[in-house]
VEXDREN-2710 file (C-alpha; in Angstrom, 1 decimal):
% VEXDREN-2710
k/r/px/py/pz
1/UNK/-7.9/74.5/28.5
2/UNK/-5.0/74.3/30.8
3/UNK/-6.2/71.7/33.0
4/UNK/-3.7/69.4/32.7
5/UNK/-4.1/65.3/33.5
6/UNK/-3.1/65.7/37.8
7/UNK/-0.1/62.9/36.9
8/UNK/1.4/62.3/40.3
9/UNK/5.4/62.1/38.4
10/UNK/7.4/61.7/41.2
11/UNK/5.4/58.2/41.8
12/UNK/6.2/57.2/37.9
13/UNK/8.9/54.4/37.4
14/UNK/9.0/54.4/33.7
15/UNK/9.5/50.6/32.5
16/UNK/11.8/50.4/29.6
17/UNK/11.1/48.7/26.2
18/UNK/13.0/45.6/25.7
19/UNK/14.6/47.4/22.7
20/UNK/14.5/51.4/21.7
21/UNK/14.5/52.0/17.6
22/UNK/12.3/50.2/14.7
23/UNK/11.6/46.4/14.4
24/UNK/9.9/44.6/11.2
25/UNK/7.9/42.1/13.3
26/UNK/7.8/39.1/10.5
27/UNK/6.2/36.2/12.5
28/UNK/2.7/36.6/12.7
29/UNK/0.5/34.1/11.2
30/UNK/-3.3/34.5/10.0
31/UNK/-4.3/32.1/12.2
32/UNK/-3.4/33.5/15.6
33/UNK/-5.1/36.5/14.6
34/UNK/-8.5/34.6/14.0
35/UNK/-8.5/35.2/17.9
36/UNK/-8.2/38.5/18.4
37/UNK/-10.8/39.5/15.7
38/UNK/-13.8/42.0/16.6
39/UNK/-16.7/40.8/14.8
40/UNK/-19.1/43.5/15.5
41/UNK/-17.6/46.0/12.8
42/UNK/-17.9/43.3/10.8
43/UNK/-21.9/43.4/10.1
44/UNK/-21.6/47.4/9.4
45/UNK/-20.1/46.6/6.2
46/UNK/-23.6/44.7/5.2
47/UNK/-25.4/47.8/6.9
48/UNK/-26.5/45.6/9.5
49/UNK/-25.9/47.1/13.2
50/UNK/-25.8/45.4/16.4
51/UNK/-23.6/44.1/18.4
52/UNK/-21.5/40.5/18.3
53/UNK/-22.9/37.8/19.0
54/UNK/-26.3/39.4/20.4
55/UNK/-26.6/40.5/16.7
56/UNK/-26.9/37.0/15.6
57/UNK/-30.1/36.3/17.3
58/UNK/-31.7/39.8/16.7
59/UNK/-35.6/39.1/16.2
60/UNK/-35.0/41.7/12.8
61/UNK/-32.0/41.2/11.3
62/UNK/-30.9/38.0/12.6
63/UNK/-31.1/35.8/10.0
64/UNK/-29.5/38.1/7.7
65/UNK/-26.3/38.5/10.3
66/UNK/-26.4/34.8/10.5
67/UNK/-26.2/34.1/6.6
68/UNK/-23.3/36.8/6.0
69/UNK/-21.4/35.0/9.2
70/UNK/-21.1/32.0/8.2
71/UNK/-20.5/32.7/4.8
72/UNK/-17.5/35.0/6.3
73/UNK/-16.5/32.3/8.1
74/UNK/-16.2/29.7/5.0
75/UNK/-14.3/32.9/3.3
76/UNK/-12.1/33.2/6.4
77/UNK/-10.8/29.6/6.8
78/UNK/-9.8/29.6/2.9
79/UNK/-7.8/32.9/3.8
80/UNK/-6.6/31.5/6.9
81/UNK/-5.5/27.7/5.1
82/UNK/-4.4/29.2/1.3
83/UNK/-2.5/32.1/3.4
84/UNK/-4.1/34.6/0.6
85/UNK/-3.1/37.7/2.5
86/UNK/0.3/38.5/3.7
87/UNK/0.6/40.2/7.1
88/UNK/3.3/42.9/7.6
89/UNK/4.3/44.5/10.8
90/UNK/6.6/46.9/12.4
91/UNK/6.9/49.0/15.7
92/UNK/9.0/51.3/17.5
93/UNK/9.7/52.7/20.8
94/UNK/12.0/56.0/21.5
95/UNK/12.8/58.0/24.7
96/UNK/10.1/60.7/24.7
97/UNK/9.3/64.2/26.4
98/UNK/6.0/65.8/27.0
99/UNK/6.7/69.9/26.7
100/UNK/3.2/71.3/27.0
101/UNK/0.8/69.9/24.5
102/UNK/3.6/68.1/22.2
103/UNK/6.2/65.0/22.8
104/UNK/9.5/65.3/21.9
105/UNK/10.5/61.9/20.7
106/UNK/14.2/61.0/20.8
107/UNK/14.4/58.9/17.7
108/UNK/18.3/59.8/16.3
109/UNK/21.4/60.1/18.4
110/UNK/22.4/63.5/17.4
111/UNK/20.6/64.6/20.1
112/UNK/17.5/65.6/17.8
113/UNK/13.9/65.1/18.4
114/UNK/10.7/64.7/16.4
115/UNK/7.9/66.2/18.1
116/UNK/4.3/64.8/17.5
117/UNK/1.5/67.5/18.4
118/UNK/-1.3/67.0/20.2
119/UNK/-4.3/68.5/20.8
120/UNK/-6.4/69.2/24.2
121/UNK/-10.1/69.4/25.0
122/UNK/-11.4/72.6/25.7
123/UNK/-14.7/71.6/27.8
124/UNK/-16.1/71.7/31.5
125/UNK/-16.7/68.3/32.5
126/UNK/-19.8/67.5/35.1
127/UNK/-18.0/65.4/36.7
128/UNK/-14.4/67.5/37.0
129/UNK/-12.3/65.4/34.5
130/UNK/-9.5/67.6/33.5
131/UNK/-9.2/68.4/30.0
132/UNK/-7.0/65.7/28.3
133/UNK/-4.1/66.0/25.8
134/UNK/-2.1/62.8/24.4
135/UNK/0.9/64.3/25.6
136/UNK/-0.5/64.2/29.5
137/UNK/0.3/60.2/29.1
138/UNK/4.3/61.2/28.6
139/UNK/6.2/62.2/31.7
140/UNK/7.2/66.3/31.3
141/UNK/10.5/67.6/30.6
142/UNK/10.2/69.1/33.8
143/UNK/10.5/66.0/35.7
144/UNK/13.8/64.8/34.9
145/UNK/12.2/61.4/33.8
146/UNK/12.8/59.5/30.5
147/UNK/9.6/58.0/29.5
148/UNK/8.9/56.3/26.1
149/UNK/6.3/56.7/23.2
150/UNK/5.9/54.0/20.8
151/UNK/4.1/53.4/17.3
152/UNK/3.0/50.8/15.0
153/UNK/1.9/50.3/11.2
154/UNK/0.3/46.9/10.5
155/UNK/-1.1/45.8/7.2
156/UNK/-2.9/42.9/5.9
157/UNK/-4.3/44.7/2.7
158/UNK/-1.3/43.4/0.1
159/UNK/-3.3/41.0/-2.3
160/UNK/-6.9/41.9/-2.0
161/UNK/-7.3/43.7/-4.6
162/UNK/-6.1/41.4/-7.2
163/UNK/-8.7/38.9/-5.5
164/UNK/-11.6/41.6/-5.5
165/UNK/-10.7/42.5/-9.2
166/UNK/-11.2/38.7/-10.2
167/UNK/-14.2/38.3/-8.4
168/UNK/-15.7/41.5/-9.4
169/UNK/-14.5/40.4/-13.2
170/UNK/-17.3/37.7/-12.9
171/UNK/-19.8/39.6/-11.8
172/UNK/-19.5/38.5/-7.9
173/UNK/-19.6/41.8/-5.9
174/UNK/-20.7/39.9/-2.6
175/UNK/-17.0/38.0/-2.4
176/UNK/-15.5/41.2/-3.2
177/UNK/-17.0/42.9/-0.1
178/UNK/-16.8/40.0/1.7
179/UNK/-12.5/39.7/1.1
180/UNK/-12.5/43.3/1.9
181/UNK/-14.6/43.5/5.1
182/UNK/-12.7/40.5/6.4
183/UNK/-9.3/42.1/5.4
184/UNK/-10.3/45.0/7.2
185/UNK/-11.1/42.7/10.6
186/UNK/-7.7/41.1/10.2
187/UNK/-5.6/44.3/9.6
188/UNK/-7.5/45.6/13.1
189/UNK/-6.6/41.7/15.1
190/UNK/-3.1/42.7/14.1
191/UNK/-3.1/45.9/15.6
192/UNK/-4.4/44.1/18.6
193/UNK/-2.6/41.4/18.7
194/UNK/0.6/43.4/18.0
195/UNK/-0.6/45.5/21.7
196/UNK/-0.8/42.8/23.2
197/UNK/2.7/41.5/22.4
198/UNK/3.7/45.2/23.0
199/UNK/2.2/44.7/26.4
200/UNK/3.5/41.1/27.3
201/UNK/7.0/41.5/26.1
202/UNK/8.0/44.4/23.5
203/UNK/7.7/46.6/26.4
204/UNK/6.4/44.5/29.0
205/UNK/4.9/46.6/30.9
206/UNK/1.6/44.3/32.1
207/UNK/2.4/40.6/32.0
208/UNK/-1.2/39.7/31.5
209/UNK/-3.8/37.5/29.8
210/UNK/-7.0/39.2/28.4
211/UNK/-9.7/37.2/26.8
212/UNK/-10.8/38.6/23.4
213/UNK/-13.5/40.6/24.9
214/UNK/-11.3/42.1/27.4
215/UNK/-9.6/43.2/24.9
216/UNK/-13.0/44.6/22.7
217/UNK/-13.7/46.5/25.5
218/UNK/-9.9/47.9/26.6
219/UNK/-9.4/46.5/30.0
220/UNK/-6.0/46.6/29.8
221/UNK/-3.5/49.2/30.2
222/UNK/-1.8/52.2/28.4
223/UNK/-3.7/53.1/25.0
224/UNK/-3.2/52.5/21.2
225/UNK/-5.0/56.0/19.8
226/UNK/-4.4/56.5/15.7
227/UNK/-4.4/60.3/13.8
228/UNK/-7.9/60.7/12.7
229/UNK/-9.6/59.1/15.6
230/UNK/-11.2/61.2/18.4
231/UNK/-8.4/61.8/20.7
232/UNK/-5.9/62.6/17.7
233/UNK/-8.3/64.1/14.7
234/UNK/-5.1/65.5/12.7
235/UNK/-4.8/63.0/10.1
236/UNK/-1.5/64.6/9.0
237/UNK/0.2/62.9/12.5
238/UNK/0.2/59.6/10.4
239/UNK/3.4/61.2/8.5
240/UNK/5.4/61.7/11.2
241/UNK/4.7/58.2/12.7
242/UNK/5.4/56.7/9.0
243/UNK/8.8/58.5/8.9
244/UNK/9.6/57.4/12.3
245/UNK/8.5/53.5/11.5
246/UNK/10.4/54.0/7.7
247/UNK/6.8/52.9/6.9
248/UNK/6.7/52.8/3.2
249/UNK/10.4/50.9/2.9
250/UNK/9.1/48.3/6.1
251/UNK/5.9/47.4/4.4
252/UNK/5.6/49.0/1.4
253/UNK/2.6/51.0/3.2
254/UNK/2.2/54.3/1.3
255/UNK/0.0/57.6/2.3
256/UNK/-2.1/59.3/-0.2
257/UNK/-3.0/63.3/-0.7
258/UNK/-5.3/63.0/1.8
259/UNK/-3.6/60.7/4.5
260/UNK/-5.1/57.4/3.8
261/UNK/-2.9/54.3/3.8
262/UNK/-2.8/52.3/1.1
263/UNK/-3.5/49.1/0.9
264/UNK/-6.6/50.3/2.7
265/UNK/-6.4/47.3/5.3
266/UNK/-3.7/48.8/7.1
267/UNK/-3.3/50.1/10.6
268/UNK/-0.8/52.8/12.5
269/UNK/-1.2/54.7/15.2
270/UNK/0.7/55.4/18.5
271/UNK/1.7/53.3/21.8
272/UNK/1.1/55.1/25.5
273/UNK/1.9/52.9/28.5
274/UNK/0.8/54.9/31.6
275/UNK/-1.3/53.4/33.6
276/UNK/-3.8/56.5/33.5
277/UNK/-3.4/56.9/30.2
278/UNK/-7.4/56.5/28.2
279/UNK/-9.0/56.9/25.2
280/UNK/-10.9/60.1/24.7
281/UNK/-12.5/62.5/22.4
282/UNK/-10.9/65.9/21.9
283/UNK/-14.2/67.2/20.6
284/UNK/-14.6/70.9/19.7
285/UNK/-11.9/73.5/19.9
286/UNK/-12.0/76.7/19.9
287/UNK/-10.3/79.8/17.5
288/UNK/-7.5/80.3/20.3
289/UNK/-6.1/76.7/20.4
290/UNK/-6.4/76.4/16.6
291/UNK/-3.9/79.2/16.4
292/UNK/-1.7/77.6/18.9
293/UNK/-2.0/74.1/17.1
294/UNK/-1.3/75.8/14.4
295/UNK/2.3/78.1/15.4
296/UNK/3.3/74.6/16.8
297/UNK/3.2/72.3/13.2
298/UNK/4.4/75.1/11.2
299/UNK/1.1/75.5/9.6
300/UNK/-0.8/78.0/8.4
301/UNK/-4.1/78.8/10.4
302/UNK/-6.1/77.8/7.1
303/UNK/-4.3/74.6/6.9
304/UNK/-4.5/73.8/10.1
305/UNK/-8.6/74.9/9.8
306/UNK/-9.0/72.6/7.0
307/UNK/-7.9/69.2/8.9
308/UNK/-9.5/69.9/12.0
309/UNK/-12.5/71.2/10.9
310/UNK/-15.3/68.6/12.1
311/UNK/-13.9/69.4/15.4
312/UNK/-13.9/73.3/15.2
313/UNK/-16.8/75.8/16.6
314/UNK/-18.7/77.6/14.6
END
């Protein structure tokens, strides 16, 4: 499992974020996000699957994804015009060390660092991929370079369920789902639209336009992964990107027992700006990095078992 990203350092010229620390980003408005919106998770929520906008002329289910478009539409402008949802932002970026499998992230100026720990897949690819860790995307100690990480948290979740209680009150469950599904796309076209900002001119590393399915189908650069998703299945890295963020006091975000965020409409996760840096799937891991993983967040190997578990061999 040491096969290691081959990162040619010595060729990396780290670009610098226009500003190192925590930012409350206050200025976005509903309707710019109406742009950056992924429609296709949109129809799971009505158990209907297929793709945006082939889904809309599907010979089965068509009319069906038609119907709950447009009346998601009609529900969207009203958001959009009567501002019913409040969107809350914030982001940082820190001077940042890979050693090994974790990133040291400089984030006081006592000379003290925060790791985040990462996890690496422990497969043989076909094709000869090396087995990828997060912490691949981050220049090594070794190399005398100081990179950056960044994170995010983004909500759009703050009112919804006041509105969901009154429509459910009068016995209208279909506008209930309906705010929540579309809450859900607009917390996810902040997180995008906050990249792309990221990209552009918080970091400004790629001074590019994407259209809105370049950006579906990530042909940009440098990654936006989140704890709990395939290439970072610990759900417990949300805490450490919340205390770095000062989540809960920025947005009045909170995490629960179990690591969700609440208002459920709500999005963090972390910023990598290499230009080999790509989504990926740790997948299964075996006893001997478990134990590692383990050692290296101060967990016990039962604690660590129970939150990694769908990604454990038997």
């Amino acid at each position: 499992r040491d096969n290691r990203a081959p990162i040619d350092w010595a060729e990396f010229d780290p670009v610098e974020p226009s500003f190192t620390g925590v930012r409350v980003i206050d200025d976005i408005s509903l309707k710019e996000l109406r742009d950056f919106i992924d429609w296709t998770p949109f129809f799971r929520a009505w158990d209907l699957a297929g793709s945006y906008p082939r889904i809309l002329d599907d010979g089965v289910i068509g009319e069906a994804a038609r119907s709950v478009f447009v009346d998601g539409q009609e529900m969207l402008d009203r958001i959009v015009e009567e501002e019913w949802l409040d969107v809350r932002a914030v982001v940082g970026f820190w001077p940042a060390t890979s050693n090994g499998d974790d990133i040291a992230v400089q984030a006081t100026s006592d000379g003290s660092t925060t790791t985040l720990h990462t996890l690496r897949q422990q497969m043989k690819h076909a094709d000869g991929r090396p087995n990828y860790a997060l912490a691949d995307f981050v220049a090594p100690v070794e190399s005398g370079l100081i990179d950056h990480v960044g994170a995010f948290a983004v909500t759009t979740g703050f009112g919804v369920a006041e509105r969901c209680a009154v429509y459910e009150a009068a016995n209208d469950d279909y506008s209930s789902i309906m705010l929540k599904a579309l809450a859900d796309r607009l917390a996810e076209a902040t997180a995008e639209y906050l990249h792309d900002r990221v990209r552009n001119q918080l970091w400004g590393y790629q001074a590019e336009v994407f259209t809105n399915e370049d950006l579906i189908r990530e042909r940009y650069q440098g990654i936006r992964p989140a704890p709990g998703y395939p290439a970072c299945p610990d759900h417990r890295e949300k805490r450490t990107i919340f205390e770095l963020l000062g989540v809960e006091n920025a947005l009045g975000v909170e995490l629960t027992e179990s690591y969700a965020m609440a208002p459920a409409a709500s999005v963090s996760g972390l910023y990598f700006a290499h230009p080999e840096s790509r989504y990926f799937g740790v997948r299964r891991i075996g006893r001997d990095q478990l134990v590692d993983y383990a050692e290296r967040t101060g967990s016990s190997t039962d604690e660590a078992a129970q939150w990694l578990s769908p990604i454990l061999t038997n």
